[in-house]
C-alpha positions in Angstrom: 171.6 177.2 181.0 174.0 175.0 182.6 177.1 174.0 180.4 178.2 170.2 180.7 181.3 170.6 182.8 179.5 172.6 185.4 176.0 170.1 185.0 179.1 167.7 186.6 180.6 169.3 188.8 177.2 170.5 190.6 175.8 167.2 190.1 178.7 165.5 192.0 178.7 168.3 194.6 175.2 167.6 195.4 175.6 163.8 195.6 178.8 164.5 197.9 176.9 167.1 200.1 174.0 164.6 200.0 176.5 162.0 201.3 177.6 164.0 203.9 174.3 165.1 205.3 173.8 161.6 205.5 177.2 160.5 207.6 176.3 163.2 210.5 173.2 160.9 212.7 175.4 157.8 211.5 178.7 159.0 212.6 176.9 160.4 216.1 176.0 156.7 216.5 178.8 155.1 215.8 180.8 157.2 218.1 178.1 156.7 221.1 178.7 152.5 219.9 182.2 152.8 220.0 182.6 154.6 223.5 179.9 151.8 225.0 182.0 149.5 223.1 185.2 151.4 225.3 183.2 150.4 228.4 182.4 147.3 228.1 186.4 146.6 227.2 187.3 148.6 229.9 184.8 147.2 232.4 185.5 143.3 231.0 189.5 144.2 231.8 188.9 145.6 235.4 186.4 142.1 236.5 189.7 140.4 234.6 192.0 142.4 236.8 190.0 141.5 239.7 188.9 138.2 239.3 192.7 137.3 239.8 192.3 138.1 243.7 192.2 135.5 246.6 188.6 136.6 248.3 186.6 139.5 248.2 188.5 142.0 250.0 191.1 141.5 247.7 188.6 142.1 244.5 187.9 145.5 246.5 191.3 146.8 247.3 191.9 145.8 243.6 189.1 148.3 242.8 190.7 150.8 244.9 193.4 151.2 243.2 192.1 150.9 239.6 188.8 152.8 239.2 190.0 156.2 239.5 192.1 155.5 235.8 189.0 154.8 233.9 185.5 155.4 235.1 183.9 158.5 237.1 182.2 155.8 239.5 182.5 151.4 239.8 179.8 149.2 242.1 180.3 145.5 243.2 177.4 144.1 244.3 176.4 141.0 245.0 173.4 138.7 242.8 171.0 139.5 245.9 171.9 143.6 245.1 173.8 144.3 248.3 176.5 146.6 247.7 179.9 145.5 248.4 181.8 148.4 246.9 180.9 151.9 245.9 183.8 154.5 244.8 181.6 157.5 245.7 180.0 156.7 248.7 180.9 156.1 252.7 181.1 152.3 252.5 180.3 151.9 256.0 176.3 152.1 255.3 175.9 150.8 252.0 171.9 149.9 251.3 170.9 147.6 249.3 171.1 148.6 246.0 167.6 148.3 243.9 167.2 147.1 240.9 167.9 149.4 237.6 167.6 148.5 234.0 171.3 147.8 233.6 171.5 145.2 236.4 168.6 143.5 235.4 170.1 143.1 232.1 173.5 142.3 233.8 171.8 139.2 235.9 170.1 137.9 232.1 172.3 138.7 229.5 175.3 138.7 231.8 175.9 142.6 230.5 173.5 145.6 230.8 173.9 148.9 229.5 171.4 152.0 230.1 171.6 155.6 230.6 169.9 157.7 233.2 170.2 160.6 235.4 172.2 160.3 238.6 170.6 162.6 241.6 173.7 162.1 243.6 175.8 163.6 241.3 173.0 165.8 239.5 174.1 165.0 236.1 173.6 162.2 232.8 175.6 159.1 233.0 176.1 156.0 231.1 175.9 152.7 233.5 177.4 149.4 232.2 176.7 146.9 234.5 178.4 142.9 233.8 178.1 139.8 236.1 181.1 137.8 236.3 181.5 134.2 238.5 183.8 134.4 241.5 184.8 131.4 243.5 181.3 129.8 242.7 179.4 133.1 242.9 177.6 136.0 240.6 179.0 139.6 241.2 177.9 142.3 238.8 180.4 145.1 238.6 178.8 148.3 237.5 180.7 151.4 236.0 179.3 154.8 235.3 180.9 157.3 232.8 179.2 160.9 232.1 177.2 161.6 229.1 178.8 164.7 229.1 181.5 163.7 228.4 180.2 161.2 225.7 178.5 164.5 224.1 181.8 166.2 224.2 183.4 163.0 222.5 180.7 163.2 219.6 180.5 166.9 219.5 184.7 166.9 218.6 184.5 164.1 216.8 181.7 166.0 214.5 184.1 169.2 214.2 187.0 166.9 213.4 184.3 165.1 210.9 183.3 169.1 209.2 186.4 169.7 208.9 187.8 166.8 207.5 184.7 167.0 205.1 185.0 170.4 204.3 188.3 169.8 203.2 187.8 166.6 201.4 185.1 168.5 199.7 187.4 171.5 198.9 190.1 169.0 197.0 187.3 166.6 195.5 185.4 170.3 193.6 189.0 171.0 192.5 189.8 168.0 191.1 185.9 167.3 189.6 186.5 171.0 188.2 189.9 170.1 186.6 188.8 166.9 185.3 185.5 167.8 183.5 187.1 170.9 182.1 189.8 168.4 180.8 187.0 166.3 179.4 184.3 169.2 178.5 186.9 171.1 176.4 186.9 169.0 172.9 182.7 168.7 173.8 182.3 171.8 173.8 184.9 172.1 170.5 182.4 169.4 168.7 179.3 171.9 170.0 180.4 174.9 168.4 181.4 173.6 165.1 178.0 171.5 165.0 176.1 174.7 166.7 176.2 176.4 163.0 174.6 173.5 161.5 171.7 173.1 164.3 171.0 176.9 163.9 170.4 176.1 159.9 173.4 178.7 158.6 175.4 175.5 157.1 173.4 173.0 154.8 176.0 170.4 156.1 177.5 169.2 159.5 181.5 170.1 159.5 184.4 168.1 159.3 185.9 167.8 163.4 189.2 167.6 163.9 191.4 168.7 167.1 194.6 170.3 166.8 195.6 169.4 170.7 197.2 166.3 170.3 196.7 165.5 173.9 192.9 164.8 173.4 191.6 161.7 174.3 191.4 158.6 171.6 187.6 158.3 173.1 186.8 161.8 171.8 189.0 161.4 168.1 187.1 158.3 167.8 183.7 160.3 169.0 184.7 162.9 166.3 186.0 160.2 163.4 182.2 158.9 163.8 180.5 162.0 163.9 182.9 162.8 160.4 181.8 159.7 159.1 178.2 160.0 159.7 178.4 163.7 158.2 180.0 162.3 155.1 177.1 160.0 155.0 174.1 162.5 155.7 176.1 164.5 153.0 176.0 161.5 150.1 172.5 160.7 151.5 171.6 164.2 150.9 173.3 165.0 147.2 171.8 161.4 146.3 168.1 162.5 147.6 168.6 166.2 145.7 169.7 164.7 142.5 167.1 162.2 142.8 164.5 165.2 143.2 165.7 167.3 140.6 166.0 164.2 138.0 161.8 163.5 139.1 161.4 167.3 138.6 163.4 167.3 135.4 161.2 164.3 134.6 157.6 165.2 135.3 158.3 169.1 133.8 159.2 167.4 130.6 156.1 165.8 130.5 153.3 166.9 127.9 150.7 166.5 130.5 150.0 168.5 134.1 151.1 167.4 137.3 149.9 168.1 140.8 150.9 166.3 144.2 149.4 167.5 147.1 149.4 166.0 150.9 146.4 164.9 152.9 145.2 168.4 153.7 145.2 169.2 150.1 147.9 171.3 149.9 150.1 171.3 146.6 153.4 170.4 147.6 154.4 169.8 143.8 153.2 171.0 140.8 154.8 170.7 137.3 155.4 173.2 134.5 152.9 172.9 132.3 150.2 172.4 135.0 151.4 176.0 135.5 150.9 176.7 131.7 147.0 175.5 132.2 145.9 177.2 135.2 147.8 180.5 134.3 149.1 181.0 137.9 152.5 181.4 139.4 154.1 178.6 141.3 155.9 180.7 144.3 151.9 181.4 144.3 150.7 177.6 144.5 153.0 175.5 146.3 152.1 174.7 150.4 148.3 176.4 149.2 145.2 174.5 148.8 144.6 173.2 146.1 141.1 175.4 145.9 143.2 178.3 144.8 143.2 176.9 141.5 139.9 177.7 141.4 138.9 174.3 139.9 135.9 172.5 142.2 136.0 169.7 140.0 140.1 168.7 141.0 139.0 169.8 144.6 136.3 167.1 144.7 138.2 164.4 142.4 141.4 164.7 144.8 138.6 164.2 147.8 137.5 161.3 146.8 140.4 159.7 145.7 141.4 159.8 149.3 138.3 158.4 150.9 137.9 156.0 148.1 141.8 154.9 148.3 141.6 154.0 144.3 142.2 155.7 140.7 139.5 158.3 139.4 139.0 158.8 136.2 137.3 161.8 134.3 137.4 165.0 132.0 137.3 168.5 132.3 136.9 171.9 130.1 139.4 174.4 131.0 138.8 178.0 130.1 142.0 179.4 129.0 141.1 182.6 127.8 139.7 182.6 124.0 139.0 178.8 124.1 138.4 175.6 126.1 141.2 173.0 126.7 139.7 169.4 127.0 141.9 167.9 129.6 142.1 164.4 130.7 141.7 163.8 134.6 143.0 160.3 136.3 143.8 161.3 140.2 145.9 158.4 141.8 146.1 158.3 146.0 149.7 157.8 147.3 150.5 155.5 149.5 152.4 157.1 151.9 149.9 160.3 152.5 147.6 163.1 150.0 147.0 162.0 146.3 148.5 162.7 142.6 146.7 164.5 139.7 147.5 164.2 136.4 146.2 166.4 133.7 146.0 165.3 129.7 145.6 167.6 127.0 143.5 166.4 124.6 143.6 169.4 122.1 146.4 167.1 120.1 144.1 164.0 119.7 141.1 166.3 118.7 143.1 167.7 116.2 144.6 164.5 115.2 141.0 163.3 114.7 140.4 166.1 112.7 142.7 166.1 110.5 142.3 162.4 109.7 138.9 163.2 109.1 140.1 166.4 107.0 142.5 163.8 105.2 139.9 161.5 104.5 137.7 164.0 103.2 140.5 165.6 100.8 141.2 162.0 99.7 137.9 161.2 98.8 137.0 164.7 97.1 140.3 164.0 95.2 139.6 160.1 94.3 136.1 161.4 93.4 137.0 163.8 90.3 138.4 161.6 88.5 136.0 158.4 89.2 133.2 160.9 88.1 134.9 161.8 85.1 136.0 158.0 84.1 132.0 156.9 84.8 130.6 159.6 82.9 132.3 158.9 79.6 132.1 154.8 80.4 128.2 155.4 80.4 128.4 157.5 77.4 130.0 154.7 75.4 127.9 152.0 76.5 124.3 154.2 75.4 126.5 155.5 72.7 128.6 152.3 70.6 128.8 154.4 67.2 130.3 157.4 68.0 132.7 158.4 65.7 136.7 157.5 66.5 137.8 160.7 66.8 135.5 161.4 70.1 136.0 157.9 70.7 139.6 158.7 71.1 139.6 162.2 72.9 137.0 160.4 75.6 139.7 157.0 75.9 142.6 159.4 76.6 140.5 161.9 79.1 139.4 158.5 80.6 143.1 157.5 80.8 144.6 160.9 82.3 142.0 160.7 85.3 143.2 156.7 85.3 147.3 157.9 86.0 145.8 160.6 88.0 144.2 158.5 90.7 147.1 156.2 90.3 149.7 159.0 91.2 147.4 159.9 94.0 147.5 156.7 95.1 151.0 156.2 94.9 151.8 159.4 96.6 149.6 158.2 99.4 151.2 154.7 99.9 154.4 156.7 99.9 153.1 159.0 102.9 152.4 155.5 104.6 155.5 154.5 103.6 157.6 157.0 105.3 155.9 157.5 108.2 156.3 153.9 108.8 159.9 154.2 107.9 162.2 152.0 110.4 165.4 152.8 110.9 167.5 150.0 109.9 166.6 151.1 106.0 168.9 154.6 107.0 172.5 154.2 105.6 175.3 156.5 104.3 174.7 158.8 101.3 177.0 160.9 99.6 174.9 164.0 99.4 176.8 165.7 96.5 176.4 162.0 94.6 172.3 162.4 94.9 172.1 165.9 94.0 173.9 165.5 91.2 171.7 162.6 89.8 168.5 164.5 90.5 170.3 167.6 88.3 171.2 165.0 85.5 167.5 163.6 85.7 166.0 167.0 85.7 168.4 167.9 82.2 167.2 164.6 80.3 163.7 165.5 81.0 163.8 169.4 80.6 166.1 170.9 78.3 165.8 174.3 78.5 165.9 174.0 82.0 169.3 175.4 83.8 171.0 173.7 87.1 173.6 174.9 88.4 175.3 172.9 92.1 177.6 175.2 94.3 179.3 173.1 97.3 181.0 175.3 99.5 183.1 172.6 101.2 184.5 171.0 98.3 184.0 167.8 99.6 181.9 164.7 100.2 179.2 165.1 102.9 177.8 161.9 104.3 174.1 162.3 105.6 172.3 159.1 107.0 169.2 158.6 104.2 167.3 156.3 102.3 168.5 157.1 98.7 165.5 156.7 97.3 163.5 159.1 99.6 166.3 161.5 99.5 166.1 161.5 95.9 162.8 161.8 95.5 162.8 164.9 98.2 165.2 167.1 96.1 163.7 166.3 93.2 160.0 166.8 94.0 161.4 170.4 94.9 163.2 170.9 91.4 160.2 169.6 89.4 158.0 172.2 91.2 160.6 174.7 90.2 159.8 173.7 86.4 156.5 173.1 86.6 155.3 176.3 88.0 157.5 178.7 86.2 156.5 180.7 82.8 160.3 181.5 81.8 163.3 179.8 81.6 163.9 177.5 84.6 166.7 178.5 86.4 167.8 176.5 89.4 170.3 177.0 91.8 171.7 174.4 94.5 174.0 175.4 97.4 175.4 172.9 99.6 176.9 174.5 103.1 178.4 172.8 106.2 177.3 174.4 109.3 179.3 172.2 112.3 177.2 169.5 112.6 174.5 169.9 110.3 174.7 170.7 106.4 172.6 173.1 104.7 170.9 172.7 101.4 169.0 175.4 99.3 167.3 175.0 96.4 166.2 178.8 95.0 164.1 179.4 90.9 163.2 182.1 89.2 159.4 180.8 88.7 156.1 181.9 89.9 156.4 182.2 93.7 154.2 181.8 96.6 151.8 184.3 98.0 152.2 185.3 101.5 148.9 184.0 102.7 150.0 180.5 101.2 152.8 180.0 102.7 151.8 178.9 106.4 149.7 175.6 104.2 152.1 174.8 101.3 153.1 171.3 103.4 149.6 170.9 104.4 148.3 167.9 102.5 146.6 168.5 99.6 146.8 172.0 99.6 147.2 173.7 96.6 148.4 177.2 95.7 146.5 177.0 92.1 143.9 174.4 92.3 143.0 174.9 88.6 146.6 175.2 87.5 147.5 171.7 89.6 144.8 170.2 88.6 146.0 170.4 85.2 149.4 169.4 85.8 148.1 166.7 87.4 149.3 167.7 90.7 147.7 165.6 94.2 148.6 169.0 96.5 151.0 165.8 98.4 154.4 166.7 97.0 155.3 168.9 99.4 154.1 167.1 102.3 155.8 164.2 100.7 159.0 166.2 101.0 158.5 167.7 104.5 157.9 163.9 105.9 160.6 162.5 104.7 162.7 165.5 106.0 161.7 165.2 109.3 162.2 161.4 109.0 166.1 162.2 108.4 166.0 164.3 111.5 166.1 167.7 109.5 164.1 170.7 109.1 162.4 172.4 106.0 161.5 176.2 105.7 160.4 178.2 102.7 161.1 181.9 101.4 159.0 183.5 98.4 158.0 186.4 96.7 155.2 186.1 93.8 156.8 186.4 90.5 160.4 186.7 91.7 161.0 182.9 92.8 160.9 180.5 95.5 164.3 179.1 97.8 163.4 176.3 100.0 166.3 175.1 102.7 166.8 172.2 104.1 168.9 171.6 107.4 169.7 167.7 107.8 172.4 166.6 110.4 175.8 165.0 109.1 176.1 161.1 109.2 178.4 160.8 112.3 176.3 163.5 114.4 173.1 161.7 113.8 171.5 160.2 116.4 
């Protein structure tokens, strides 16, 4: 393939070649016009020099001396065509002289040119024939001049022309040559350092710059725009990529599945946890149809969401494995080209149904113990008014313990309600060492025997963001349990540790401990370890999910470690006042 310097230089060879083919019939013309033109000078000057003479005779011997210095052969002849001179022929029978083209022209136009072939002389000539006015009368002098010699004329004149071309041609290519190499050379230096980019090895087009000062301000300005426009594609291009990987970023943190694919259903984005639900790899997926997710249902939806042009709604079982997934389906067209499907998983709402209905279940088996028990011994005292004070009194204080019973379980459930509804504006500044060690002085006035001991590895004040109240009533919830369900002395231990942002608080006993099998469900509510043992504490199985709420309210975590007659330690993790957030 041509470069551009020699697509120049060819194409202006070929339009100068082209122009010289050209000049060849019209210089042959113009050379045949300028010799007539030569003639009819020539011819016009001799009936001048003549015209000047006193009678005929004298216009003759005029001729005489003068014809031999321009034309091959001169005629005088008269308007009737007699012939009153002839160079070439004896004069003393002279015919009359008919009537050729030239003459005729001559005697109309007053000048006649025409050429023909002359038997006499056995060659081509060229005749110019004019009529002049002498002393009241029309002459017509006719002049003759070989073609010949016109063909020689042209023929050097065409030599002179090649040559002269040939050479003009010569110092025109050199100078084209010179010129487009001058121009071609920082072209072709912008080619080759865009050529990379064309050819896909760079992701960007590269900076131009010439080192030859000499280059022309056309081309630094050429190159300052093709910088600047590169600098642009290159913003363009970072802001289009962050702008991607932000929509990525966005739809993969997404709890629910999303696929894009164009109008010949082929995914050309899927998210991660559309991944998660179908179980296939996405170097597998993306640019496939979207029937390799082996789902006809999504095939058809997507389908008619394009021909419909409008938002589908439905559901779908997925099979993932050892269960089904209940997915939500709402397919949206796009408006540029192919459609959008997102996928819900519904597992979370089916168990949040559940366990509301689980809740309201436990509630009502727990609300309905005690009711029972309060009715029964109502009735008995209003079919029985005399019994005697003593039962009287053991059924009024059963009656009353199922009475603060519901009333705890009542409490403890408007305090669920109340947490989980807790705004943020009611979180301030507490001085954790200041609240633990109200909950230990607390715990010692109600439980003597019992043994607290606080151990604060920092030796300082640590700030948490709380609501007093609910932190309170966290840590202590955890140190009654350590009484209540211990059979020895109650020992409890409290360690406070700073862990860079966060602070760490465990609360270990010595009591009864946990089984293994119970721990996974000790935060569940109202789940109980020892139903018949809580029960007769009085315990709603909600203390522990009490705690656990409000710990994840403060942005903290609760774990627990125990081993059945050796003791329980629960920790607590809660982010320091200036790192919450």
């Amino acid at each position: 393939m041509l470069n551009f310097r020699q697509k120049i230089f060819f194409s202006y060879l070929i339009v100068f070649l082209f122009f010289l083919i050209l000049l060849f019939p019209y210089s042959s013309t113009s050379v045949r016009n300028a010799i007539r033109n030569v003639l009819e000078d020539r011819t016009q000057a001799v009936i001048d020099t003549i015209s000047k003479s006193n009678n005929i005779q004298g216009m003759i011997e005029h001729l005489d001396a003068q014809q031999a210095l321009v034309f091959f052969r001169v005629t005088l002849l008269s308007e009737d065509g007699r012939i009153l001179y002839e160079s070439h022929t004896d004069r003393s029978a002279l015919p009359l002289y008919k009537r050729h083209p030239e003459i005729e022209d001559a005697l109309s136009h007053k000048i006649g040119y025409h050429e023909d072939y002359s038997y006499h002389f056995g060659e081509q000539f060229a005749y110019i024939a004019q009529s002049f006015s002498f002393q009241g009368k029309t002459f017509i002098l006719r002049t003759a001049f070989p073609i010949k010699q016109i063909k020689d004329l042209t023929r050097n004149f065409k030599l002179v022309l090649i040559k002269f071309g040939i050479g003009i041609l010569v110092l025109f290519s050199l100078m084209t040559w010179i010129i487009t190499s001058l121009l071609s050379k920082p072209i072709n230096l912008i080619i080759e350092k865009v050529k990379p980019y064309k050819e896909g090895l760079d992701e960007y087009l590269p900076q131009i710059t010439f080192e030859d000062k000499r280059v022309s301000h056309d081309f630094v300005q050429l190159a300052s725009t093709l910088n600047s426009l590169s600098d642009r594609i290159r913003n363009q291009v970072d802001t289009l990529t962050e702008e991607r990987n932000q929509t990525e970023t966005v739809l993969n943190s997404l709890a629910e599945g999303v696929i894009a694919v164009d109008n010949e259903m082929k995914i050309i984005f899927i998210n991660e946890i559309a991944i998660k639900m179908f179980g296939i790899d996405k170097s597998i997926l993306m640019h496939q149809h979207v029937s390799l997710l082996k789902s006809p249902k999504c095939l058809s939806l997507l389908k008619a969401c394009r021909k419909k042009n409008k938002t589908i709604y439905d559901t779908l079982d997925l099979n993932d494995g050892e269960k089904k997934i209940p997915l939500g389906l709402i397919v949206t067209p796009k408006k540029d080209q192919g459609a959008i499907l997102v996928l819900q998983d519904k597992s979370n709402l089916f168990q949040i149904l559940d366990m509301g209905k689980a809740f309201i279940a436990n509630a009502s088996h727990e609300l309905k113990t005690p009711i029972t028990v309060i009715r029964g011994y109502a009735e008995v005292f209003k079919e029985n008014p005399e019994l005697d004070a003593s039962m009287q009194e053991d059924m009024l204080d059963k009656i009353l313990s199922n009475c603060h019973r519901m009333e705890a379980l009542v409490k403890n459930l408007l305090t669920l309600t109340d947490i989980e509804n807790l705004p943020q504006s009611r979180l301030k500044k507490c001085d954790l060492v200041h609240s633990i060690q109200d909950c230990i002085s607390s715990i010692q006035s109600l439980n003597k025997d019992a043994k607290v001991e606080l151990s604060n590895s920092s030796n300082s004040k640590i700030k948490v963001m709380a609501d007093p109240d609910l932190l309170n009533r966290a840590i202590m919830n955890l140190m009654e349990n350590a009484i209540k369900y211990n059979q020895k002395k109650p020992t409890i231990q409290v360690e406070l540790t700073l862990e860079e942002t966060k602070v760490k608080i465990t609360i270990s006993d010595n009591g009864m401990g946990i089984p293994t099998k119970d721990l996974p469900h000790i935060f569940e509510r109202f789940y109980r370890v020892d139903k018949a043992r809580s029960r007769q504490m009085g315990g709603s199985g909600l203390g522990l999910s009490i705690v656990k709420t409000i710990v994840e309210k403060l942005k903290g975590t609760i774990s627990v470690d125990s081993q059945s007659n050796v003791g329980t330690t629960f920790t607590i993790i809660l982010p320091q006042a200036e790192f919450f957030s």
